[in-house]
C-alpha positions as a Python dict, from the first residue, in 0.01 Angstrom:
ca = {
    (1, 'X'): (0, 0, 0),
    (2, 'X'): (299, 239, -13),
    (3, 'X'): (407, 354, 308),
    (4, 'X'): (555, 739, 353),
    (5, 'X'): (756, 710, 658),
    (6, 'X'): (1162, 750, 566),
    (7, 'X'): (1382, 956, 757),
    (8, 'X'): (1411, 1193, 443),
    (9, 'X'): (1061, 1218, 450),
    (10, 'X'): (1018, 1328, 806),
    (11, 'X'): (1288, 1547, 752),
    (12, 'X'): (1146, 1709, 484),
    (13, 'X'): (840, 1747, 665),
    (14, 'X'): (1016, 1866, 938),
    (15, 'X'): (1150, 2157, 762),
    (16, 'X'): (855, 2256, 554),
    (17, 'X'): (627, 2252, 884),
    (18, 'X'): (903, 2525, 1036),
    (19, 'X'): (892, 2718, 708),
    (20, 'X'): (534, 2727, 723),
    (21, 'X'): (491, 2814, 1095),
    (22, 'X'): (717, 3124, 1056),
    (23, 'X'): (499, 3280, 778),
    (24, 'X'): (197, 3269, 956),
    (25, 'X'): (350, 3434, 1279),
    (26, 'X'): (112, 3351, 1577),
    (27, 'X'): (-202, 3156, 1400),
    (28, 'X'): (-190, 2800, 1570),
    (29, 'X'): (-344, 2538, 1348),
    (30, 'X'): (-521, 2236, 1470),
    (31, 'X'): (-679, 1984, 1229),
    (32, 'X'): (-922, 1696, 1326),
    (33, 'X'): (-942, 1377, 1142),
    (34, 'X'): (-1238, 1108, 1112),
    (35, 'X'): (-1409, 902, 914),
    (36, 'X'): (-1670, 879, 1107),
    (37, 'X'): (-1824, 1195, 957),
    (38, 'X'): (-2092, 1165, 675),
    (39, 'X'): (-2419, 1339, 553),
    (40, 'X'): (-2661, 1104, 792),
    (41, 'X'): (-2420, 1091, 1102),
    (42, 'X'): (-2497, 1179, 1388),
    (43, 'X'): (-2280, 1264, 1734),
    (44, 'X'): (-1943, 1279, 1591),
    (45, 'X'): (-2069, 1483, 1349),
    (46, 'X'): (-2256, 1744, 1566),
    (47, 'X'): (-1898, 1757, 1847),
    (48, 'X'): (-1679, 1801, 1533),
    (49, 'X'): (-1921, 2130, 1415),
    (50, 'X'): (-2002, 2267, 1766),
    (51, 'X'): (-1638, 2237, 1827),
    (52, 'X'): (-1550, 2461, 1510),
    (53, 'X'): (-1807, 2693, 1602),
    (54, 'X'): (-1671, 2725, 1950),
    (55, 'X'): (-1302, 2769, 1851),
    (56, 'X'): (-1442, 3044, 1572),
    (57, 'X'): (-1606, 3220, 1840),
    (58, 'X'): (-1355, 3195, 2166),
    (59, 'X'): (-994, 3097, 2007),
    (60, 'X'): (-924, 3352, 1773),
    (61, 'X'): (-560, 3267, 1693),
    (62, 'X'): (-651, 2883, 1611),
    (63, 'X'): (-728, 2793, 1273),
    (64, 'X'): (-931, 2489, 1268),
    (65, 'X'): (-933, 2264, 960),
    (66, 'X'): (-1175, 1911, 953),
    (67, 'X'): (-1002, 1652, 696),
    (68, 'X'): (-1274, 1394, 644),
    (69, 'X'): (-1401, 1142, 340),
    (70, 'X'): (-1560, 1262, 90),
    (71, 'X'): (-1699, 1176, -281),
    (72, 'X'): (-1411, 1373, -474),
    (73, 'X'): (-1089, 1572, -336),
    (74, 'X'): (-1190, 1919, -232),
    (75, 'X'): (-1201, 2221, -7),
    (76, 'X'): (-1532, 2387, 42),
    (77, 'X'): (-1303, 2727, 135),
    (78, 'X'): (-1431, 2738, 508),
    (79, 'X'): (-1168, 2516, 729),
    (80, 'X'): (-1319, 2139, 548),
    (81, 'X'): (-1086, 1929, 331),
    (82, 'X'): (-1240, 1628, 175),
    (83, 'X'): (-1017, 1302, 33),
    (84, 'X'): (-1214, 1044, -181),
    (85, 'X'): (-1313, 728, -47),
    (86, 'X'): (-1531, 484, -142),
    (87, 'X'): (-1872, 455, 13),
    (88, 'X'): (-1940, 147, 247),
    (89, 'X'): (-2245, -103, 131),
    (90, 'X'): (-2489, -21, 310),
    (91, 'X'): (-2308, 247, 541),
    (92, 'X'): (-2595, 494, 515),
    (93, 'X'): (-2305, 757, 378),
    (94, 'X'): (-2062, 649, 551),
    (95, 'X'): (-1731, 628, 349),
    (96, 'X'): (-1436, 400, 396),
    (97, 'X'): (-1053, 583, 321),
    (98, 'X'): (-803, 261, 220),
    (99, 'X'): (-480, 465, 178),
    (100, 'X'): (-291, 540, 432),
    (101, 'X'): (-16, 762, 266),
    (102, 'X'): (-221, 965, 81),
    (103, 'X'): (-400, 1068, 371),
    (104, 'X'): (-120, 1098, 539),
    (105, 'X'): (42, 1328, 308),
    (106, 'X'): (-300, 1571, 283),
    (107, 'X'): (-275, 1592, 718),
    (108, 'X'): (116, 1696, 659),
    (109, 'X'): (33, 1960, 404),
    (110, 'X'): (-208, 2138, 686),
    (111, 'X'): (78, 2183, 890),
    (112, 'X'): (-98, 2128, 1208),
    (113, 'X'): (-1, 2215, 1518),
    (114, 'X'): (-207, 1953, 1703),
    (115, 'X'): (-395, 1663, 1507),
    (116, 'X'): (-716, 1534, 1672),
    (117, 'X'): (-812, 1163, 1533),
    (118, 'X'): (-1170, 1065, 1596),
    (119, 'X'): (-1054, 708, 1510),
    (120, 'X'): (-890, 414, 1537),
    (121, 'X'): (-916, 352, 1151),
    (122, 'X'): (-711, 490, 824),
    (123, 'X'): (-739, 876, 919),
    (124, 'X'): (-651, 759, 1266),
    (125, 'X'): (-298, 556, 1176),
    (126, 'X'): (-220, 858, 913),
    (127, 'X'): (-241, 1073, 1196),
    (128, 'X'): (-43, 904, 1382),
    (129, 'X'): (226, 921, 1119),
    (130, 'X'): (177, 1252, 1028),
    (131, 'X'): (243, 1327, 1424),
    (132, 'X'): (548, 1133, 1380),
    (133, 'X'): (683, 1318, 1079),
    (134, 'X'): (615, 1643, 1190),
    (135, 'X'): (699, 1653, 1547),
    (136, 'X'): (352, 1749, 1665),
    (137, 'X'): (112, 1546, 1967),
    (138, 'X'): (-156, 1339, 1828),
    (139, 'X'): (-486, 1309, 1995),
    (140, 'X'): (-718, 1004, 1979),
    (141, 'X'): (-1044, 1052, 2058),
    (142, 'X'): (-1259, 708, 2129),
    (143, 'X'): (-1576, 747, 2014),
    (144, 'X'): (-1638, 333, 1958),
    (145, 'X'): (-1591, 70, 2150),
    (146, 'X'): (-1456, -147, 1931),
    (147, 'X'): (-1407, -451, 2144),
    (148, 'X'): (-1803, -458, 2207),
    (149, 'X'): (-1879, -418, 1866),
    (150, 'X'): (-1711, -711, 1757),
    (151, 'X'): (-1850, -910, 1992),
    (152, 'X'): (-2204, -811, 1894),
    (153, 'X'): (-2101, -824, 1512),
    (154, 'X'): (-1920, -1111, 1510),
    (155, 'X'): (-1908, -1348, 1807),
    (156, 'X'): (-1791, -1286, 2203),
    (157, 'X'): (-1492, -1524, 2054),
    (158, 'X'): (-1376, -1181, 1872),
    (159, 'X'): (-1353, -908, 2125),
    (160, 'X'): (-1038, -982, 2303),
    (161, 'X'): (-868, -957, 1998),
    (162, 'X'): (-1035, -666, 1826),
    (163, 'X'): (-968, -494, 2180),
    (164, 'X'): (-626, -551, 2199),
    (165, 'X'): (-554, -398, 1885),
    (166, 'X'): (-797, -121, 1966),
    (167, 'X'): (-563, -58, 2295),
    (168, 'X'): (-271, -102, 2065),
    (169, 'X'): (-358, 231, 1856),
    (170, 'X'): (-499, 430, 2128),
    (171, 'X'): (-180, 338, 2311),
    (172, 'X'): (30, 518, 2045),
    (173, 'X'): (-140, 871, 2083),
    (174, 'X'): (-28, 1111, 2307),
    (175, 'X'): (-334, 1142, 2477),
    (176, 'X'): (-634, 900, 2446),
    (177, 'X'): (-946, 1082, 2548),
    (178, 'X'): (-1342, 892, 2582),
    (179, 'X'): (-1683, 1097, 2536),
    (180, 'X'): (-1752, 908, 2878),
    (181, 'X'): (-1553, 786, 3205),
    (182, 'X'): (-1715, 448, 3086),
    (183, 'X'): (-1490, 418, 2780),
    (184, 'X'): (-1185, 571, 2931),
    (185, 'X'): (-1196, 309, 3174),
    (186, 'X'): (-1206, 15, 2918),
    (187, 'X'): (-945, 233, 2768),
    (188, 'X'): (-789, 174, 3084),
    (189, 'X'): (-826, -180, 3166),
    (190, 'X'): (-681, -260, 2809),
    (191, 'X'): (-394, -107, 2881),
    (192, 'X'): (-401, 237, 2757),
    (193, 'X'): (-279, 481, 3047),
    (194, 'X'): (-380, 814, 3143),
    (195, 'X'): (-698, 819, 2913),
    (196, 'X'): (-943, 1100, 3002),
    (197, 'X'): (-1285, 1083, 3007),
    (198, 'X'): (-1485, 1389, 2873),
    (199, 'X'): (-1828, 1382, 2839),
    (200, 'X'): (-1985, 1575, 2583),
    (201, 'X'): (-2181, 1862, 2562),
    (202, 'X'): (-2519, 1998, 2395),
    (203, 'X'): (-2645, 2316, 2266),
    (204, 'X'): (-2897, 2430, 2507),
    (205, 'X'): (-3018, 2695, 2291),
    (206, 'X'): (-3057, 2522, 1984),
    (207, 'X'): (-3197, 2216, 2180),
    (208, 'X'): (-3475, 2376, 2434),
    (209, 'X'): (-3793, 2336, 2499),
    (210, 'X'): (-3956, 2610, 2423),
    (211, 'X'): (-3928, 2478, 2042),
    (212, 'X'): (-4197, 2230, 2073),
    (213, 'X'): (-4511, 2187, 1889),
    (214, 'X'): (-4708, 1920, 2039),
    (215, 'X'): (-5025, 1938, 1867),
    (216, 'X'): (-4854, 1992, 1549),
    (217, 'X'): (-4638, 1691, 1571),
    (218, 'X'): (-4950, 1466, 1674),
    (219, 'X'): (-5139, 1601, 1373),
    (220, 'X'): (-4875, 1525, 1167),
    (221, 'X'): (-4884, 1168, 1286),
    (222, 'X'): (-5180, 1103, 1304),
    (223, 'X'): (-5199, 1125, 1710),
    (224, 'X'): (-5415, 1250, 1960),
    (225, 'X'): (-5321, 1417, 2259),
    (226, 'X'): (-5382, 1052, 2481),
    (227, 'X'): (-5099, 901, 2319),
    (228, 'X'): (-4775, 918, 2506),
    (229, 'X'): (-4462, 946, 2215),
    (230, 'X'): (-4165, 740, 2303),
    (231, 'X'): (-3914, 875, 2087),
    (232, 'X'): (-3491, 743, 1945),
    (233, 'X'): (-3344, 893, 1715),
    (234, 'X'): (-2995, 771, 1553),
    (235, 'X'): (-2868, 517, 1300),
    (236, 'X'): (-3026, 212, 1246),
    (237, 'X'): (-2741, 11, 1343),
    (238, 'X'): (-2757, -341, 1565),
    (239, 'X'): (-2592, -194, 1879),
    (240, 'X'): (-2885, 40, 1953),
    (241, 'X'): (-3117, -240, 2032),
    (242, 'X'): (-3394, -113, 1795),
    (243, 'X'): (-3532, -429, 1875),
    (244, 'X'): (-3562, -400, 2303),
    (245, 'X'): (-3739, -66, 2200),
    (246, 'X'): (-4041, -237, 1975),
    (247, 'X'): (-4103, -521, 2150),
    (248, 'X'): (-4143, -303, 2478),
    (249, 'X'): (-4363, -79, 2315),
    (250, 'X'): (-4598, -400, 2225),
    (251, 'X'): (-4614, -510, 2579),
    (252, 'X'): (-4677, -178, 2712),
    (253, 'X'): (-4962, -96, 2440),
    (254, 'X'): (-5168, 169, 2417),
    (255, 'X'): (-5149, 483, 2481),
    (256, 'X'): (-4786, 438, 2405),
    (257, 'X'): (-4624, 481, 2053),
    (258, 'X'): (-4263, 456, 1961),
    (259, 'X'): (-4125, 705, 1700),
    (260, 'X'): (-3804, 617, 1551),
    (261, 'X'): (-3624, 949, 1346),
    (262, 'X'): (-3401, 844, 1083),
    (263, 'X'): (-3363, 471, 1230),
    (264, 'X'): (-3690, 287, 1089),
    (265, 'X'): (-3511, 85, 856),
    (266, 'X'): (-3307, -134, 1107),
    (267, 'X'): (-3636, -222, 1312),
    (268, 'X'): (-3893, -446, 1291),
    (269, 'X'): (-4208, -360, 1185),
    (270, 'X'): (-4465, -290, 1430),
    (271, 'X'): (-4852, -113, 1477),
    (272, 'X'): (-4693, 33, 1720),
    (273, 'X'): (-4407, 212, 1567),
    (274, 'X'): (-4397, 510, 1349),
    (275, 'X'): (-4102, 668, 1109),
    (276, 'X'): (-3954, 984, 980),
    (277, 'X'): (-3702, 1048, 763),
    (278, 'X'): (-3348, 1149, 913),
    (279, 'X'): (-3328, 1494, 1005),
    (280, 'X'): (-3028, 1700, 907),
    (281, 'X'): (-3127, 2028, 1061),
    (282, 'X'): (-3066, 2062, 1409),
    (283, 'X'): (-3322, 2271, 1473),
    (284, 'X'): (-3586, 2044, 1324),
    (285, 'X'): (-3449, 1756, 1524),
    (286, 'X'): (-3486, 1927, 1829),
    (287, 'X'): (-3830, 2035, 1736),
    (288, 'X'): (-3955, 1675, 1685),
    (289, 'X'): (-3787, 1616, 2041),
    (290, 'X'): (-3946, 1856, 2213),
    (291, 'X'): (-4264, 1758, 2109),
    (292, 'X'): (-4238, 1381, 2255),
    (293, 'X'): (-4308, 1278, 2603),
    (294, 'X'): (-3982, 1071, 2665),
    (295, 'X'): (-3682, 973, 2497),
    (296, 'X'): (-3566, 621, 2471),
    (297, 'X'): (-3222, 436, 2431),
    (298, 'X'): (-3182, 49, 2480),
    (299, 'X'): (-2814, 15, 2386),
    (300, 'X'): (-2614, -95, 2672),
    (301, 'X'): (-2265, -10, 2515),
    (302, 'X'): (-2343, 349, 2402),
    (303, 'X'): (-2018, 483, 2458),
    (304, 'X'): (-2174, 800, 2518),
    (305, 'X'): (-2467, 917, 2340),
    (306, 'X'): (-2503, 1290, 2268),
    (307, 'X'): (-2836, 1243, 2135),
    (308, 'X'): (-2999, 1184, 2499),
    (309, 'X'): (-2810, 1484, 2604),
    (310, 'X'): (-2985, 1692, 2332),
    (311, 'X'): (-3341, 1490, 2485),
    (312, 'X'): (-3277, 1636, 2805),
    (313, 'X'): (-3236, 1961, 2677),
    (314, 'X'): (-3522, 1938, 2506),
    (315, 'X'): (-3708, 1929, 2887),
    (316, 'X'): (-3750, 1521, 2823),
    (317, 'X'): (-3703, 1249, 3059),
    (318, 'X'): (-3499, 1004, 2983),
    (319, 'X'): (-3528, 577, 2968),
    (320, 'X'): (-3216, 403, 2930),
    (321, 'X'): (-3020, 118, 3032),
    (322, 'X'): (-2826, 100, 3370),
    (323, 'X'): (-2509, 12, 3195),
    (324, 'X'): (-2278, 216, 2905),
    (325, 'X'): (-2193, 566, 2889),
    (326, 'X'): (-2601, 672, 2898),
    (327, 'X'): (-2613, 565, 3286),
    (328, 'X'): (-2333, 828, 3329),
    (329, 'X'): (-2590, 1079, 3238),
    (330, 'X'): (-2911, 970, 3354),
    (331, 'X'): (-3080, 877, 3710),
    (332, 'X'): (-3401, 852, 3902),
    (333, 'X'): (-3407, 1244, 3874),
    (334, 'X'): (-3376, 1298, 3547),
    (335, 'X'): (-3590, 940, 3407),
    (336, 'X'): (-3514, 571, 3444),
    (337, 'X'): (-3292, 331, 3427),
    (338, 'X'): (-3381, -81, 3272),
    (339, 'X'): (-3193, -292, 3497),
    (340, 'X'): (-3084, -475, 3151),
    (341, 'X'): (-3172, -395, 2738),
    (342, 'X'): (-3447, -645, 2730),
    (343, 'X'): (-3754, -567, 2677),
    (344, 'X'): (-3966, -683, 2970),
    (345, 'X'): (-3735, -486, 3176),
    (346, 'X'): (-3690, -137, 2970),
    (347, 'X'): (-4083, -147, 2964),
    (348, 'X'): (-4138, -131, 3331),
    (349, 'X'): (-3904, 116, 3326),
    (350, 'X'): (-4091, 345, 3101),
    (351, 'X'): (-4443, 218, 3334),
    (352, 'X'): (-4166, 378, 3626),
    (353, 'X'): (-4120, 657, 3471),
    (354, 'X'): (-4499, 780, 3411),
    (355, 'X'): (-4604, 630, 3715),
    (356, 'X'): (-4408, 972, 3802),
    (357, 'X'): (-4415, 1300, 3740),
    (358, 'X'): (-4286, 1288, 3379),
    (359, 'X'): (-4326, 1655, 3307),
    (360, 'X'): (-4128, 1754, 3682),
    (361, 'X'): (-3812, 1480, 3560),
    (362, 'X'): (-3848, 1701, 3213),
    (363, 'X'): (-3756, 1992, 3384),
    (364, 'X'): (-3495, 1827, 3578),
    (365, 'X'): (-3329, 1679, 3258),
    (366, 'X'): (-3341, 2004, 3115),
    (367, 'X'): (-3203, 2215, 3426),
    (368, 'X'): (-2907, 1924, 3415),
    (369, 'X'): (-2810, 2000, 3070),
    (370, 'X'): (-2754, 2331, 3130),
    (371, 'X'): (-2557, 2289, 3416),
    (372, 'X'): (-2325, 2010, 3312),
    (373, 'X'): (-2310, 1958, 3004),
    (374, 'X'): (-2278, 2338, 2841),
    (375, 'X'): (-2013, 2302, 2503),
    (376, 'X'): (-1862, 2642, 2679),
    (377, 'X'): (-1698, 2379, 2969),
    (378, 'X'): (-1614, 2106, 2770),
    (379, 'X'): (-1429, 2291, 2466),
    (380, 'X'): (-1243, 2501, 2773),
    (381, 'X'): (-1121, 2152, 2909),
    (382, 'X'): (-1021, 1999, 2548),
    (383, 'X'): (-841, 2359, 2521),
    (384, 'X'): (-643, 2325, 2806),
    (385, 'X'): (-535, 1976, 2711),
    (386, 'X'): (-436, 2076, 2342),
    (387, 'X'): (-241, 2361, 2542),
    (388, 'X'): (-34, 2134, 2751),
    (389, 'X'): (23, 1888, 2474),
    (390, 'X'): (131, 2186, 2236),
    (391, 'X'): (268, 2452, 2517),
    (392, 'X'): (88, 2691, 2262),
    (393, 'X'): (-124, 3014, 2468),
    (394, 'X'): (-333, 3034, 2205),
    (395, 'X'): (-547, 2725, 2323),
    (396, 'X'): (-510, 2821, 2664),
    (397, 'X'): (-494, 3224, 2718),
    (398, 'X'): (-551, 3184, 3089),
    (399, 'X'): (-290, 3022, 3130),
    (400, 'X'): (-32, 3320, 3130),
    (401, 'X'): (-240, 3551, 3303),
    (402, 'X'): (-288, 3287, 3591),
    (403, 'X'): (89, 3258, 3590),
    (404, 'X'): (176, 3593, 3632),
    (405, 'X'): (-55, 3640, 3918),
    (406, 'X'): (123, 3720, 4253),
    (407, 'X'): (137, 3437, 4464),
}
């Protein structure tokens, strides 16, 4: 692998990132970088496009450009550059970028004011070198724990290492920040300082209640209005415990039934258990959501999970694990918490749950949605961050007008 990184270079870079800036006057460009964005993903995905939408609507003089893998080189003409990459075996779209200079060399020709890197992988080192060569803060945003991957993918033998290296990276960005407080604290404890944790944020209007259709999702399949619909939706990967979540369904039987939205293929099979398809439209996701009785996550390292955030504002309670990122978000007001991801103990916790009033902790988990975890707050924060990194107005126009306030 060829590496770009001479003085020349920079220098070049440099000067062609000045040139560039002074022809477009006042328009402030930031560009976000991950491979962790593909046809079937899921919470990277939906922060990456609310957060474009968002800037659209309330930054005017930021132009936001997403630089992500694709099948071919191309611009679709709306703010999204694709660079080829190969797809990964049985990566259920996801694609896997090996050169680091040629992505390196499409970030540069943005000439970006700010680069966001959504990980610690080939987009993530190019943007670290494209930071480098054209003066400008880096951001890295930690949306895996890599260290507890490993360790579930590989052996407990592998996580120190995998972690240190993971530290390493995040080390070199100008600011690390963590979808959770959970993952800026192993941030933290690895030895990366000053990493923020910002939790995520949902839709509350595309993800609300009011778009269920119980009686149509039962017909559909195959229910009656006696069943109770435990309901995950994500990517059938190891680290969500698919697993915990069918064999608790089979010990708490009838009238319980687990539906599983675009993560069927990763679980066992069970009489128990029924699948749809992955759903791409928002909208239809939070339709099927809506129409369930409780949503269910058994992975104890989520670092975050914006899918139980959408749950709740679909009005459902919520049964998780008392560990991760997902225990920052849910309590004994808003569903329940398994004292571990096993599945004697995540079924009494669903048995908990309805033992309740299920519908009352719906409304809860909806009302705390909307009060927390509105995109309006969290963009406004990662604004004010990209403003101090960059000492641009444009992310931050308060920031004047609070200054020249009389003291």
């Amino acid at each position: 692998m060829v590496e770009v990184n001479s003085d020349s270079f920079q220098e070049l870079a440099g000067s062609e990132a000045a040139l560039a800036k002074k022809d477009r006057g006042s328009e402030v460009r930031l560009v976000d970088t991950t491979m962790l964005y593909a046809p079937r993903s899921g919470g990277v995905r939906r922060y990456l496009n609310s957060k474009r939408a968002w800037i659209a609507a309330n930054r005017p003089d930021v132009r936001h450009t997403l630089v992500v893998p694709g099948p071919r080189d191309a611009r679709d003409g709306h703010g999204r550059v694709s660079i080829y990459a190969a797809p990964l075996p049985f990566g259920d779209g996801y694609r896997w970028p090996v050169v680091k200079a040629a992505w390196m060399e499409r970030l540069i020709r943005q000439q970006p004011d700010i680069i966001e890197a959504g990980d610690p992988y080939t987009p993530g080192l190019a943007a670290l070198k494209a930071g480098d060569a054209l003066g400008v803060p880096v951001v890295g945003f930690c949306h895996t724990d890599l260290g507890a991957l490993a360790a579930l993918h590989i052996g407990e033998w592998a996580e120190k290492p995998v972690q240190k290296r993971w530290a390493a990276i995040y080390g070199r960005f100008d600011q690390a920040i963590a979808p959770s407080q959970f993952i800026a604290n192993r941030l933290i404890e690895a030895g990366v300082e000053g990493a923020i944790g910002l939790p995520l944020g949902v839709d509350t209007e595309i993800f609300h209640p009011g778009c269920a259709d119980r009686e149509g999702l039962r017909r559909r399949l195959g229910l009656t209005s006696r069943h109770r619909i435990l309901v995950f939706a994500g990517r059938p990967a190891k680290e969500k415990r698919l697993d915990v979540l069918v064999e608790a369904v089979e010990r708490l039987g009838d009238p319980y039934v687990l539906l599983f939205v675009g993560a069927g293929a990763g679980a066992p099979s069970s009489d128990r258990v029924i699948c749809l398809d992955y759903e791409r439209d928002p909208r239809g996701l939070a339709a099927i959501l809506a129409s369930c009785d409780a949503f269910v996550h058994a992975n104890d390292n989520e670092p975050f999970g914006l899918i139980v955030l959408e749950a709740m504002a679909c009005g459902l309670p919520v049964v998780g694990v008392a560990a991760g990122g997902v225990a920052e978000s849910v309590d004994d007001q808003v569903g329940a918490l398994a004292s571990a991801s096993e599945s004697g103990a995540f079924a009494a916790a669903v048995e908990s749950l309805f033992a309740r009033d299920a519908q009352a902790l719906g409304v809860a988990a909806r009302l705390r949605a909307e009060q927390r975890h509105g995109w309006d707050a969290v963009f406004t924060r990662l604004s004010t961050i990209y403003g101090r990194l960059t000492g641009h107005q444009a992310f931050d126009p308060g920031r004047a007008t609070l200054a020249a306030k009389p003291h």
